[in-house]
C-alpha positions as CSV (number, residue, x, y, z in Angstrom):
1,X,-7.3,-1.0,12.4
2,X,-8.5,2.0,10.4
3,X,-11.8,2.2,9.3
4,X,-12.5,3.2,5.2
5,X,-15.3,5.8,5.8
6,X,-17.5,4.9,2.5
7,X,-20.8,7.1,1.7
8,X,-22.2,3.4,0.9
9,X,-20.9,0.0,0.9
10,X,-19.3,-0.7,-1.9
11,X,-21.3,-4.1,-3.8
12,X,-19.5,-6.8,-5.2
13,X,-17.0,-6.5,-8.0
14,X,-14.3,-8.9,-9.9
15,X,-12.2,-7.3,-12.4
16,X,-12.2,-8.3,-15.5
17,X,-8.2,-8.5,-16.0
18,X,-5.1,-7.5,-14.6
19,X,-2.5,-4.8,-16.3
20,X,-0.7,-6.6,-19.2
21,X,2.1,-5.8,-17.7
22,X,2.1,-8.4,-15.0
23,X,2.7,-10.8,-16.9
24,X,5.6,-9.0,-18.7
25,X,7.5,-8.4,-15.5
26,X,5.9,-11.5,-13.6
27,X,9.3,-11.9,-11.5
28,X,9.8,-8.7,-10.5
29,X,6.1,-8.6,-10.1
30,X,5.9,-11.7,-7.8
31,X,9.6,-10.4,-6.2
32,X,7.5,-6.9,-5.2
33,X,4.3,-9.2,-4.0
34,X,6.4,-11.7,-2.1
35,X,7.8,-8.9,-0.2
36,X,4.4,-7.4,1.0
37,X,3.4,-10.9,2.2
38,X,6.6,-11.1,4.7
39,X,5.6,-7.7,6.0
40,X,2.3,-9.3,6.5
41,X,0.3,-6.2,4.3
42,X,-0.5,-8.9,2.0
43,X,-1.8,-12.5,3.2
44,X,-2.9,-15.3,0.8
45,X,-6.9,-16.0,0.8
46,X,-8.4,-19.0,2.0
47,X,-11.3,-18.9,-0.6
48,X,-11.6,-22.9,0.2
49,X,-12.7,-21.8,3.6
50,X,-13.9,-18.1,4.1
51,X,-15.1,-17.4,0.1
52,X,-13.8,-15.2,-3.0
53,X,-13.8,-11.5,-1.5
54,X,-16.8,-9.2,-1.9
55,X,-14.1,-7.1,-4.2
56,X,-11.1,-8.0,-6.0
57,X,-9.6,-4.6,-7.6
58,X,-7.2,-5.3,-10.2
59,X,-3.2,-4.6,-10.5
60,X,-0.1,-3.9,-12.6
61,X,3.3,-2.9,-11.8
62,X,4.8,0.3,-12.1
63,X,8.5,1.4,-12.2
64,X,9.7,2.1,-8.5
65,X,11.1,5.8,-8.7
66,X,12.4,7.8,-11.7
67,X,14.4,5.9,-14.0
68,X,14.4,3.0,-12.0
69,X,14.8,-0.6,-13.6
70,X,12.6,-2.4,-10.2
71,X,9.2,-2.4,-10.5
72,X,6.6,-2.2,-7.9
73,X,3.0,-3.7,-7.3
74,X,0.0,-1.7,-8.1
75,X,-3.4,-2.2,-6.6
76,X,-6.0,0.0,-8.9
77,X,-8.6,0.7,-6.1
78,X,-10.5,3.2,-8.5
79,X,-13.9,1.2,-7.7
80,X,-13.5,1.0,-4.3
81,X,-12.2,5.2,-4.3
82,X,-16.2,5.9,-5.5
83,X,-17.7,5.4,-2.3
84,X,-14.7,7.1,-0.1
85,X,-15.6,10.8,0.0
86,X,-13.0,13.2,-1.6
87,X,-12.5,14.8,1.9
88,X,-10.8,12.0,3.4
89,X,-8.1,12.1,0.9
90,X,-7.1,15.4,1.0
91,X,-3.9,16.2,2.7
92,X,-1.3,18.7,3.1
93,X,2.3,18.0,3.1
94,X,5.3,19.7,4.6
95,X,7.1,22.0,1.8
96,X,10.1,23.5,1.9
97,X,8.4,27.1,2.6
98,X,6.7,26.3,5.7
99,X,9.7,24.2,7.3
100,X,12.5,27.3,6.0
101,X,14.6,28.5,8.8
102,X,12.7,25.8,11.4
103,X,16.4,24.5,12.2
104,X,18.1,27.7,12.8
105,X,20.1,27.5,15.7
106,X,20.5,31.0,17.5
107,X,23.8,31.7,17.4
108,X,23.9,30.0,13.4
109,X,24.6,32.5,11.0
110,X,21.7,34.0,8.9
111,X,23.1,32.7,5.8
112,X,23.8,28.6,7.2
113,X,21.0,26.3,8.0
114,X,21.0,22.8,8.7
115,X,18.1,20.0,8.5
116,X,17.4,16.7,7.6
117,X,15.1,14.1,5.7
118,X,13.6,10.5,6.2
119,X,12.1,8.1,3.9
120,X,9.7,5.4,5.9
121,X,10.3,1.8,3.9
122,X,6.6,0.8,3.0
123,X,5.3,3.4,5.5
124,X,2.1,2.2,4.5
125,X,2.3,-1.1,6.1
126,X,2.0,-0.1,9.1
127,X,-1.5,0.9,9.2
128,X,-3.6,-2.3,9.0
129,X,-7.1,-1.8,7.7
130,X,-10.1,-3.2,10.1
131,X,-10.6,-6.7,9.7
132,X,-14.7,-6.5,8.8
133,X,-13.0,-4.7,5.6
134,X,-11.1,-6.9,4.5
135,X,-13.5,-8.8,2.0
136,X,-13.0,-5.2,0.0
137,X,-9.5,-5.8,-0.4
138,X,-9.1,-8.8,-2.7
139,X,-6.7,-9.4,-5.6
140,X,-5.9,-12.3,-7.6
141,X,-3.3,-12.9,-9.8
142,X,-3.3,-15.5,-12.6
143,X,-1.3,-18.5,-13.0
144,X,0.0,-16.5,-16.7
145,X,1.4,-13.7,-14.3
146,X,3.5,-15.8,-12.2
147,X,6.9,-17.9,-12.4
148,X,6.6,-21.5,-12.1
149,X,8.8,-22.0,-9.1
150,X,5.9,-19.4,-7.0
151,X,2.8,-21.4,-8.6
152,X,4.5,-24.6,-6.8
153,X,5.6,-22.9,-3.8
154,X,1.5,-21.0,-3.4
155,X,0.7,-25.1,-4.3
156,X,2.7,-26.7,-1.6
157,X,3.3,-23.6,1.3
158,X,0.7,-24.0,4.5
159,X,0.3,-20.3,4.3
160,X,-1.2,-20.5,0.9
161,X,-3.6,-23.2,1.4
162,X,-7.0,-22.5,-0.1
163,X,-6.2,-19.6,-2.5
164,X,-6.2,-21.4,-5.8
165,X,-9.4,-21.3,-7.5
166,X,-8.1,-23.9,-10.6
167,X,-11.2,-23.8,-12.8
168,X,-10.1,-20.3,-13.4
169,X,-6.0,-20.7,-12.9
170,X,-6.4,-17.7,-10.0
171,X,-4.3,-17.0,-7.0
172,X,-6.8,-14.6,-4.2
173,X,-4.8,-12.7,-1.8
174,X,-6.3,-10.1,0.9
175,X,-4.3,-6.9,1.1
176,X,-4.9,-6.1,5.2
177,X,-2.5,-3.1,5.3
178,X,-3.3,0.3,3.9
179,X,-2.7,-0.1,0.1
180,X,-1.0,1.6,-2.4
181,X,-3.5,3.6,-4.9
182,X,-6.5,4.0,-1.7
183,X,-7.8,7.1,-1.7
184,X,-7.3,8.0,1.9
185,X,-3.7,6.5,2.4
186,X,-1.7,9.1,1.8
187,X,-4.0,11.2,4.1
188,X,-3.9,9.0,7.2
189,X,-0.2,8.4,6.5
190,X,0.7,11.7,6.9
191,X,-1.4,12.8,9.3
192,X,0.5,10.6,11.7
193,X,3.8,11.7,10.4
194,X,2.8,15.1,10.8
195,X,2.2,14.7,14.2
196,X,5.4,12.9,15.0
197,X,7.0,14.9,13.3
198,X,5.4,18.0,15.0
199,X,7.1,16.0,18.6
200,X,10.5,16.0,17.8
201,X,10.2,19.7,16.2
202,X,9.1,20.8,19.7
203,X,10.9,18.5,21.9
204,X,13.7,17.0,19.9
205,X,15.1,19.1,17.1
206,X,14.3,22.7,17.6
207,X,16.9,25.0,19.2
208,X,16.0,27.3,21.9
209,X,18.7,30.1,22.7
């Protein structure tokens, strides 16, 4: 899994409280959740067993595009982003001046081009973060932010077991897929993307005369 390169360890850290607006949107919250567990980014924490995580960043939702009524789930990794150096989350992106002209074919008029787009659903998740690291990526959510019906099911599933702490009505998860609001994601995303991409340019999708 990929490594966090931290200029120190990050100490231990619970926060405080979640985004108010969790509990506002708690379906659409738990519906946004519920989905990163069956891609297996997120997994329910045995704290029973293994312990609380050494960090537990908080989170919200946020609206899922522009002018979008869905809502997705935020993980505000701020404290864990002070001991990632700014360098490893710098990227560059493809814009529409450096790939201009790329899929001209030669015997294409001047003024016709043609090209093409993809969107990767929860390209994220495919990275998963090293397993020592872990213990960094906790978050709980409180029984206030969730429907009934998913308090009983996180109660009675096998695959919750052990991630109720009920002296303080919190649910602990693990997030072990690159997250959301990590410095460096967006960097080590698209440095693989890049590269693919970069493949089919030269061996796929560029036209030679």
């Amino acid at each position: 899994g990929y490594t966090i390169p931290f200029t120190e360890y990050p100490p231990p850290f619970h926060r405080a409280y979640n985004g108010p607006d969790l509990a506002e949107y708690k379906d659409q919250a738990w519906t946004a959740l519920f989905k990163d567990i069956t891609h297996g980014a997120v997994r329910p924490c045995n704290i029973q067993a293994n312990g609380k995580p050494r960090v537990v960043s908080p989170v919200r939702t946020a609206p899922k595009g522009w002018r979008s009524g869905r809502r997705r789930f935020v993980i505000n990794m701020r404290f864990i982003n002070r001991f990632v150096p700014e360098s490893e989350s710098a990227c560059e992106l493809d814009t529409l001046s450096r790939i201009r002209g790329m899929f001209q074919a030669h015997d294409m008029p001047s003024n016709r081009v043609w090209g093409f787009t993809m969107d990767l659903a929860s390209g994220y998740h495919n990275f998963r973060l090293t397993e020592s690291q872990l213990e960094l990526m906790g978050i709980a959510v409180h029984v206030s932010e969730l429907p009934e019906c998913v308090i009983q099911w996180l109660r009675s599933h096998p695959s919750a077991f052990g991630c109720e702490d009920k002296s303080a009505g919190l649910f602990y998860f693990t997030v072990v897929a690159l997250p959301f609001g990590l410095g460096p994601s967006c960097a080590v995303f698209s440095d693989v993307v890049t590269a693919l991409a970069a493949a089919w340019r030269r061996h796929l999708v560029c036209l030679k005369p």
